[in-house]
C-alpha positions in Angstrom: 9.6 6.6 24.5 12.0 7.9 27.1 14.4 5.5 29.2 14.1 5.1 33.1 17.7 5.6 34.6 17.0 3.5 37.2 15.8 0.8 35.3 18.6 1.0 32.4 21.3 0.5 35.8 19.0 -2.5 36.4 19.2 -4.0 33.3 22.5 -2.6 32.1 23.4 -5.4 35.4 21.5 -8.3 34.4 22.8 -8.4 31.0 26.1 -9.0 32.5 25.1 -11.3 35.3 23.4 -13.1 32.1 26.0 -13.4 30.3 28.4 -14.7 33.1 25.8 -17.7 33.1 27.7 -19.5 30.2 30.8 -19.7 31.5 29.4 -20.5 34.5 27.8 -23.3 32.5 30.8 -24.0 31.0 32.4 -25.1 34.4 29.5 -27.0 35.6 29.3 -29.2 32.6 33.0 -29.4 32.1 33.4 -30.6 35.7 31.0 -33.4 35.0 32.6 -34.9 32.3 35.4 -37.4 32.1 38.9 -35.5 31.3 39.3 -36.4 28.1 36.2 -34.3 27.1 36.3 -31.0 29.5 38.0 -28.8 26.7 35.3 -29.6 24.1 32.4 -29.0 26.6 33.8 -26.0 27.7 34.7 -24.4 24.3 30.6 -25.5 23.3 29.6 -23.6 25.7 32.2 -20.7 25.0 31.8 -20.8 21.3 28.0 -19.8 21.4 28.9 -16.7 22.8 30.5 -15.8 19.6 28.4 -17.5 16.9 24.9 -16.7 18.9 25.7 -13.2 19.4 27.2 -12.9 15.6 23.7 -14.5 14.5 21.7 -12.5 17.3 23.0 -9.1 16.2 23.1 -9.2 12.5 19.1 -10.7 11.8 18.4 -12.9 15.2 16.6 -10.1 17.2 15.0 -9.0 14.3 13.6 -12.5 13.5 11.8 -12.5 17.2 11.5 -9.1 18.0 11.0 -7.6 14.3 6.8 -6.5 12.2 5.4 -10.2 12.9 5.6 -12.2 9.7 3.4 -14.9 11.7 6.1 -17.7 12.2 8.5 -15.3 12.7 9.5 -11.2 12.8 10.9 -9.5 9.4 14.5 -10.2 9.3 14.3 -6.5 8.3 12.8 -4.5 11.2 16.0 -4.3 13.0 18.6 -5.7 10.4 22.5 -5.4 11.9 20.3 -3.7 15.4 19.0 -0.6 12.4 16.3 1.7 14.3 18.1 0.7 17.7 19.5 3.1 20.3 20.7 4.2 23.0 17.9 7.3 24.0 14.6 5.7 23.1 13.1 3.1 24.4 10.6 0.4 22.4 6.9 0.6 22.7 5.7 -0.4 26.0 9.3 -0.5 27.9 12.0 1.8 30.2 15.2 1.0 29.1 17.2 1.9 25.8 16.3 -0.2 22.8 19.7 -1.4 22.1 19.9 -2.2 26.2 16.9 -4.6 25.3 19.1 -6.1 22.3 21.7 -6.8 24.1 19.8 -8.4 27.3 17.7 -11.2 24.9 21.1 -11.6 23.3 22.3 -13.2 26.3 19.2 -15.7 26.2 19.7 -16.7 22.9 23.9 -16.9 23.5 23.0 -19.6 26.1 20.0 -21.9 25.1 21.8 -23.6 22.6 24.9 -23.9 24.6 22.8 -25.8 27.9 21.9 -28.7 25.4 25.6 -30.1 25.2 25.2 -31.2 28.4 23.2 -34.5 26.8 25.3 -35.6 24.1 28.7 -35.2 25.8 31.4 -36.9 24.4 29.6 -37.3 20.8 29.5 -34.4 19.2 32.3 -32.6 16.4 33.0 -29.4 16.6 32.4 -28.7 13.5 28.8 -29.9 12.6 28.1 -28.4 16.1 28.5 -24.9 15.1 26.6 -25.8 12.0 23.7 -27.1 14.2 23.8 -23.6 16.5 23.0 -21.7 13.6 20.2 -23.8 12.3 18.6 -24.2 15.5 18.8 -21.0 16.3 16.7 -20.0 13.2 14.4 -22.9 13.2 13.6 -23.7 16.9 14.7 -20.8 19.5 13.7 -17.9 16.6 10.0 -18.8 16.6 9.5 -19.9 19.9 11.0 -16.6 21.1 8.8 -14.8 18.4 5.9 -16.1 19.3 6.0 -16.0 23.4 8.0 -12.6 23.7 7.4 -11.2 20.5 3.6 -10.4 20.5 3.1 -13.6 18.3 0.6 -15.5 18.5 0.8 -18.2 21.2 1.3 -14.6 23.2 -2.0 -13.2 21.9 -3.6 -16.3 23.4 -2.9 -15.5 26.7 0.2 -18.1 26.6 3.0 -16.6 29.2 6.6 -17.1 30.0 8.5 -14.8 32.6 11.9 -15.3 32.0 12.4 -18.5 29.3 10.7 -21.4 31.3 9.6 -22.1 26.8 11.3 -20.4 25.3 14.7 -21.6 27.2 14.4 -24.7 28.8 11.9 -26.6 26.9 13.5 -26.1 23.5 16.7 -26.7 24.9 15.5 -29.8 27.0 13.2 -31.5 23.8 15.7 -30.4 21.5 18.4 -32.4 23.8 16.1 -35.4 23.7 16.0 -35.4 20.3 19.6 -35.7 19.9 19.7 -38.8 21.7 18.0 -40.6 19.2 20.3 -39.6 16.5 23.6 -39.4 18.0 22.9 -43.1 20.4 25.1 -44.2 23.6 28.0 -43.1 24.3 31.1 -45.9 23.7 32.7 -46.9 26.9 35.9 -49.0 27.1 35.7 -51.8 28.7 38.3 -50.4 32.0 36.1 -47.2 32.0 33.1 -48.8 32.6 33.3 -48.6 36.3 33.9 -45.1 36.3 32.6 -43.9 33.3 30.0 -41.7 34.7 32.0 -40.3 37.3 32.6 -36.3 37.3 36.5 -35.8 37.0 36.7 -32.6 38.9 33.8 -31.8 41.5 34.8 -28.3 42.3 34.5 -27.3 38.9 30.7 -28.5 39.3 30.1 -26.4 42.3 32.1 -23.6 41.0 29.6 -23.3 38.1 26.9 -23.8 40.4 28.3 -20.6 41.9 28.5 -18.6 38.5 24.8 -19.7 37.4 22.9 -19.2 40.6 24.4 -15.6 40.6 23.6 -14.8 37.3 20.2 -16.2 37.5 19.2 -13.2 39.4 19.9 -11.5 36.6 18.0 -13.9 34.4 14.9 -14.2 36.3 14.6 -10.7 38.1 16.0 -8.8 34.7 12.9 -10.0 32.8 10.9 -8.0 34.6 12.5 -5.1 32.3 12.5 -2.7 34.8 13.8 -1.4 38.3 9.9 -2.8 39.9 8.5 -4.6 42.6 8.1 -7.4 40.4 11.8 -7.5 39.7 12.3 -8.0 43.4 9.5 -10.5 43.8 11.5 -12.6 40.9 14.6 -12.5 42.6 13.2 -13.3 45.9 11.2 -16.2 44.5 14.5 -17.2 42.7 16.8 -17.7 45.8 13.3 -19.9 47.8 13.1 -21.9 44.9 16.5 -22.8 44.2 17.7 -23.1 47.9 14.5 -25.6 48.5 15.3 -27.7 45.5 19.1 -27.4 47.1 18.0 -29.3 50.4 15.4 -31.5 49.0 17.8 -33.1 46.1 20.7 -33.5 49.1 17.9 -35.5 51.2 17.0 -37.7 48.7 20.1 -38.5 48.0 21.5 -38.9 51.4 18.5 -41.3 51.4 19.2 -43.2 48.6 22.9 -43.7 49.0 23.5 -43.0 52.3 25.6 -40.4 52.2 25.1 -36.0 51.2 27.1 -35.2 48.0 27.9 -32.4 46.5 26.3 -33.4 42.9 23.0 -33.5 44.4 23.3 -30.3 46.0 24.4 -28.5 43.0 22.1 -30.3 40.2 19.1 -29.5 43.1 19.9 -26.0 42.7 19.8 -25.7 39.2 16.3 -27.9 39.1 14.7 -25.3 41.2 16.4 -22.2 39.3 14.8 -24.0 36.4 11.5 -24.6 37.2 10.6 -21.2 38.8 12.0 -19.5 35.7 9.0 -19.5 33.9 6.7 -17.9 36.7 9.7 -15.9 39.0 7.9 -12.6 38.3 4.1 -13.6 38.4 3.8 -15.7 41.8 4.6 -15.2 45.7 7.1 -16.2 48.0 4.8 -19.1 49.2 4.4 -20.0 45.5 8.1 -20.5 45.4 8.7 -22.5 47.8 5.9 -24.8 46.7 7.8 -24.7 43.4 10.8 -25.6 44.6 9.5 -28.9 46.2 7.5 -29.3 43.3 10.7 -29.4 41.2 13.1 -31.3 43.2 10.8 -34.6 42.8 9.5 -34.0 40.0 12.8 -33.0 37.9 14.5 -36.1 39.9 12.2 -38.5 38.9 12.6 -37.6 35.4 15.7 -38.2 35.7 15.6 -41.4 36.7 13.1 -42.1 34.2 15.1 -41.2 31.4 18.3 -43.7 32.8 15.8 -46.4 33.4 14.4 -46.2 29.6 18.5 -46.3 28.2 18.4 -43.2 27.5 22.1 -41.5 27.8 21.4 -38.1 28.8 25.0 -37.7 30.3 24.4 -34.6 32.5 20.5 -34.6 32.8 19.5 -31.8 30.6 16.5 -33.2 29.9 15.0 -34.0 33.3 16.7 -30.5 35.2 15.9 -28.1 31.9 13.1 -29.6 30.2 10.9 -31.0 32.7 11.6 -28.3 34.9 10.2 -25.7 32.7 7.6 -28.0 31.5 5.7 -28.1 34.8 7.2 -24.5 36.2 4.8 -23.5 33.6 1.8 -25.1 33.4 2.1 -24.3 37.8 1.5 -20.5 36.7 -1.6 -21.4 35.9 -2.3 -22.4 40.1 -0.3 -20.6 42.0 -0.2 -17.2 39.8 -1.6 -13.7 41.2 -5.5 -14.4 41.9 -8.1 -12.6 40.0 -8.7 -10.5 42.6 -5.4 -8.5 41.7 -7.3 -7.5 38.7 -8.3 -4.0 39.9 -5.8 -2.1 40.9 -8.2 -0.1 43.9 -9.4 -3.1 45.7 -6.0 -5.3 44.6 -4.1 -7.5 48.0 -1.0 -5.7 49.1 0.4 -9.1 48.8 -0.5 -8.9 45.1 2.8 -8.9 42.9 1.2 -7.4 39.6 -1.8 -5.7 40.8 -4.1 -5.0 37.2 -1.7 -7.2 35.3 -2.3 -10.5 34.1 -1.9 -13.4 34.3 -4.4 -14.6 37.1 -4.6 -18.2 38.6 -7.2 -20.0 36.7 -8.5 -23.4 34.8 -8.0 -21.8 31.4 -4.2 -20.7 32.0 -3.4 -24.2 33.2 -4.9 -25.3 29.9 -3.5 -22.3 27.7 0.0 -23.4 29.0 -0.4 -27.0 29.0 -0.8 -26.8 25.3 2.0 -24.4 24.8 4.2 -26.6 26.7 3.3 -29.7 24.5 3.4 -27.9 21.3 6.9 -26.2 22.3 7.8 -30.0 23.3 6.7 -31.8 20.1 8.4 -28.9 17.7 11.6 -28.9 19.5 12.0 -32.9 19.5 10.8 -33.1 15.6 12.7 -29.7 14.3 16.3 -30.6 16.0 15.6 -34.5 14.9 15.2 -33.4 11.2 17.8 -31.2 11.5 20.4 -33.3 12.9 19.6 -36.4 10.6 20.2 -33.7 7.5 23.5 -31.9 8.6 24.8 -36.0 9.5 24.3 -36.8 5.6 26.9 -33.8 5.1 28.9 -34.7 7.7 29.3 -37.0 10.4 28.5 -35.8 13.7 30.6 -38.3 16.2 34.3 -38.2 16.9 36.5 -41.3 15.9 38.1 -41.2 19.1 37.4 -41.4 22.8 39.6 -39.2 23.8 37.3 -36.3 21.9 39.8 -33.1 23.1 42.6 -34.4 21.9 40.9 -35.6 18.6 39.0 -32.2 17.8 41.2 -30.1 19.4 44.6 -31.4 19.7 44.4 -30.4 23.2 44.3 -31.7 26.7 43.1 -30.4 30.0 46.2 -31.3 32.5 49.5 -32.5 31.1 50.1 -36.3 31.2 52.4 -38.4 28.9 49.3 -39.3 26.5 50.6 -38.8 22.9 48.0 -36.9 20.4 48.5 -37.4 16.9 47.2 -34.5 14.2 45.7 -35.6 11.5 48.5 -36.0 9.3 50.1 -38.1 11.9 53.6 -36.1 11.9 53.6 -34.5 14.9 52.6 -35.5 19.0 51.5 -33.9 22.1 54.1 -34.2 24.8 53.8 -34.2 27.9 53.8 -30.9 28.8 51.2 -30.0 26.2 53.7 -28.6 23.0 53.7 -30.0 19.8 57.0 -32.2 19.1 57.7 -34.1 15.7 56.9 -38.2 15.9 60.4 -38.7 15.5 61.3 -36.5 18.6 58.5 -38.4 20.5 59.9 -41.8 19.9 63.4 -40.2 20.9 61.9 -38.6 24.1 60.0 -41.6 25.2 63.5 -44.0 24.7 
């Protein structure tokens, strides 16, 4: 089929605003976490960007996008991106083929990566890149197979705009799951005042910064084209997320009597979250709904989740999950009417005229089932595969001071010695490698 120009600019855009997203993750984690842990958050998030997209172009976007094998596509439809290019476009789309590659690629670079954010301070490097892999083949694979693939929670009248499934309720679920295995985190006894405390706010809002702008490329790219609908998700986008902005600073302000600038930033991504799933199927009034919807709802999730003992260190779980969960099960309610069906006698105000899906009693139930069987898998799937990869190899750092133990690095200079493993050489403090001997001399 031949490519749109205008479209392929359009999309050619979003795949980089996309892919600015994990970085942008990578700060607003980082700056969350104590000091001793910002390097290995950061490079989690960094890292998928080279082992997804290694995965994603070699057999990933073959396995969702590839001849339907039922759980999955054939790994060989579009083995290392064959039958891709850059003049044709796939059946039923505008832009080049490998353009459409290359913009899931970004999806799948940073699902995996917006689970770290629950089992901060616990996790190897090692077994975590292990763990990428598998759950990229196990959990994201099918779910992305059988929502934007043609599979056949898709042939069911199942939908997701822009990853409300596919993203943030495997990455949520899946983040619950690891909970369970990986337990609390340990907290000295002169931490534990201060142990939750985020060590460098403006990295926090500075990722706010880099997500928000590339989710206009997330939500308003997926409607794979230069269209109406691709303004209607990036409209709905910004009323969502600067709702859920406000709301979250209120309640907070209420709460502990005083605005902060955590609240205002996790707000924002709650309401970027939640409207994911229906960005390009409702109207402005629907997006503002949603992003009240998702500023109590997400919140008191989160609470939830702290008052059952659960340590999900930076929320992923009540923001991601639960904020896809009911974004889409409220496409069902507040999606184009059935009225929009014919295109002749179709509302103006109609943001897919003769395009499903319509608002009805059987979507809310369609998705509502999708949403609890993406739930269940994600939780059981990630479960069994962490428990196995831990009887290889265990899966928590000896040391609190995780950078400095995984990477023998640390994120500002101070006179902390690191030891490698072999104990013959320290980290001075100015962040070079001196012998032990030299240490003891320095520090005399």
């Amino acid at each position: 089929m031949e490519v749109d120009a205008s479209s392929t600019a359009w999309i050619l855009v979003s795949t980089a605003l996309v892919q600015l997203m994990t970085p942008g993750l990578a700060f607003f984690y980082g700056g969350l976490v104590k000091d001793t842990s910002v390097l290995t958050m950061m490079m989690q998030s960094f890292i998928s960007m080279g082992v997804s997209s290694i995965f994603w172009f070699l057999v990933g976007f073959s396995l969702c996008f590839g001849e339907s094998w039922g759980f999955v596509g054939s790994p060989w439809t579009f083995f290392g991106l064959r039958d891709l290019n850059v003049h044709e476009a796939l059946p039923g789309q505008k832009i080049p083929g490998l353009l459409y590659m290359a913009y899931q690629g970004m999806f799948a670079v940073i699902t995996p990566a917006l689970m770290t954010g629950a089992f901060a301070d616990r996790f190897r490097f090692k077994p975590y890149l292990i763990f990428i892999l598998l759950w990229l083949l196990f959990v994201y694979c099918p779910w992305c197979h059988w929502l934007w693939g043609g599979g056949w929670l898709a042939q069911l009248g199942a939908v997701d705009f822009a990853g409300g499934i596919v993203v943030h309720v495997t990455a949520g679920f899946s983040a619950l799951a690891s909970l369970f295995v990986l337990g609390k985190r340990e907290i000295p006894e002169d931490e534990k005042d201060h142990h939750h405390t985020p060590h460098n706010v403006p990295f926090v809002a500075l990722g706010t910064a880099l997500l928000w702008f590339g989710w206009f490329g997330f939500n308003g790219g997926s409607a794979l084209a230069s269209s109406g609908q691709a303004v209607a998700a990036v409209v709905n986008s910004e009323i969502s997320a600067s709702v859920a902005t406000f709301l979250w600073l209120l309640i907070e302000w209420v709460r502990l009597g005083r605005p902060t600038l955590i609240g205002l930033c996790v707000g924002a991504i709650a309401g970027l979250a939640t409207i994911t799933p229906a960005a390009g199927f409702i109207q402005p009034s629907g997006a503002f709904i949603f992003g009240i919807v998702a500023t109590f709802f997400c919140y008191g999730c989160c609470e939830l989740i702290n008052k059952l003992g659960l340590d999900d260190a930076l929320d992923v779980w009540g923001v991601h999950g639960m904020g896809g969960w009911i974004g889409s099960i409220m496409i069902g309610v507040l999606a184009d009417s059935p009225s929009c069906a014919d295109v002749a006698t179709a509302p103006i105000s109609c943001v897919t005229p003769g395009s499903p899906p319509y608002a009805s009693l059987s979507l809310v139930g369609i998705q509502i089932a999708a949403v609890l069987l993406c739930s269940v898998y994600s939780f059981v799937v990630t479960w069994v595969l962490l428990k196995a990869i831990r009887l290889c190899m265990p899966l928590k750092p000896k040391s609190l001071h995780v950078d400095l133990h995984e990477h023998h690095e640390a994120a500002y200079h101070s006179p902390i010695k690191a030891y490698r493993p072999d104990k013959t050489q320290a980290l001075n403090s100015e962040g070079s490698m001196e012998s032990s001997s030299e240490a003891s001399e320095s520090a005399a």
